[in-house]
Every structure is written in structure tokens, then in C-alpha cells.
C-alpha positions as CSV (number, residue, x, y, z in Angstrom):
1,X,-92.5,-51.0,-46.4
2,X,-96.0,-51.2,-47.4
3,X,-98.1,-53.7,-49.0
4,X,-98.5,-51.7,-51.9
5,X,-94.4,-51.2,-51.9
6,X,-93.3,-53.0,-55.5
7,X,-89.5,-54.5,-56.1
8,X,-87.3,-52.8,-58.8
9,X,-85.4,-55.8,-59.6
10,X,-85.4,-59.3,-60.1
11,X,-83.8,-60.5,-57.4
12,X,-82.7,-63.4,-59.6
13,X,-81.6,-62.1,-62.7
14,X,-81.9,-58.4,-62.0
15,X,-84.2,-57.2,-64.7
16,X,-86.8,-54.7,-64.4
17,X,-89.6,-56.6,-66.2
18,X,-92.1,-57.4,-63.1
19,X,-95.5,-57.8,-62.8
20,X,-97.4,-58.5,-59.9
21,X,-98.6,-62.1,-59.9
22,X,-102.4,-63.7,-60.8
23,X,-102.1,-66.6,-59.3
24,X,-102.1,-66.9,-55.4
25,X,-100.0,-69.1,-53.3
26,X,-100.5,-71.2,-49.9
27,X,-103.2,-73.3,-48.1
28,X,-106.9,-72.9,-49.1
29,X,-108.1,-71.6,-45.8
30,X,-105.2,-68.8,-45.9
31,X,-106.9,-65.0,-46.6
32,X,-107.1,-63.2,-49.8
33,X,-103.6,-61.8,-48.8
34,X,-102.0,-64.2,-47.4
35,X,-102.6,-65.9,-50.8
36,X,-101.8,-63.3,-53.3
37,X,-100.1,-60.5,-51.4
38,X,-96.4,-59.7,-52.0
39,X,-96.4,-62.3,-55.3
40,X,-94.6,-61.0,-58.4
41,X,-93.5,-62.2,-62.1
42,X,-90.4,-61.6,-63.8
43,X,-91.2,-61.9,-67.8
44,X,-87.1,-61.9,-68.0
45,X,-86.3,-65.5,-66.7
46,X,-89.9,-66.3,-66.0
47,X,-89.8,-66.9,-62.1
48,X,-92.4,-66.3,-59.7
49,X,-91.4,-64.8,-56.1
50,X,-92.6,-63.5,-53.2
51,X,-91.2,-60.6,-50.8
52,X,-92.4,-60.3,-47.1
53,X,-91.4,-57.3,-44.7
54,X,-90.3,-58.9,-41.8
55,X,-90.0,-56.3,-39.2
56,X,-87.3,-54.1,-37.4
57,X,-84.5,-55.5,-35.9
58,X,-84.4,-54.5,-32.1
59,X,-80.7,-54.0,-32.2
60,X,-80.8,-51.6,-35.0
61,X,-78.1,-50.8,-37.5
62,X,-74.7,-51.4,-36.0
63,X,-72.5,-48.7,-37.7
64,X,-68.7,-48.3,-37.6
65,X,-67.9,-44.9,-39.3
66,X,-64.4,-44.6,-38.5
67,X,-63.5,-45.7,-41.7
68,X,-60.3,-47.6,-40.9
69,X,-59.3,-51.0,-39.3
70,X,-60.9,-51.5,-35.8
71,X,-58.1,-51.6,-33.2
């Protein structure tokens, strides 16, 4: 995910309505990006949020495709 990747949903109420946010977050001494970056509005229920790509997991996916009960 980039930091120009946008969310589809709410992840509160589930609408579609989201704009990215004006007003920055965090400590004064924090960067421009740090601030602002990742910060969204839902116009729906009127909450602020913020998303964060955290990184890959070193395990992976763990994947069982045999489609039954493990034995």
C-alpha cells in the first residue's frame, strides 16, 4: 500500500462518504506526514481516523486449502 492508497469504507459505519482529513494530528515537532498523512473523514457518522501500513508479516499467509476438518 502506498501513501497515496485511499480506504473504500468507513471502517466504522461502512459508508463510502470519505474525505481525506484538513486537520493534522500528533506532536508539534512531528513532520508534515507524520501529521497529516493517512487521516480521513467520514461525512456519514462524522468520525475522523487514521490508517497506517504496517508492514509484511515474516511468516506469511498460513493457508490450509484442503477444505475439510484438519485431522
Amino acid at each position: 500500500m502506498s501513501e497515496r492508497a485511499a480506504p473504500f469504507h468507513c471502517p466504522y459505519c461502512g459508508d463510502e462518504d470519505l474525505r481525506p482529513s484538513e486537520e493534522g494530528w500528533g506532536s508539534p515537532r512531528a513532520s508534515e506526514a507524520e501529521r497529516g498523512g493517512g487521516a480521513w473523514e467520514c461525512a456519514a457518522c462524522n468520525r475522523a481516523f487514521r490508517l497506517k501500513f504496517l508492514g509484511l508479516l515474516a511468516r506469511g499467509l498460513d493457508r490450509s486449502d484442503t477444505g475439510g476438518d484438519p485431522e
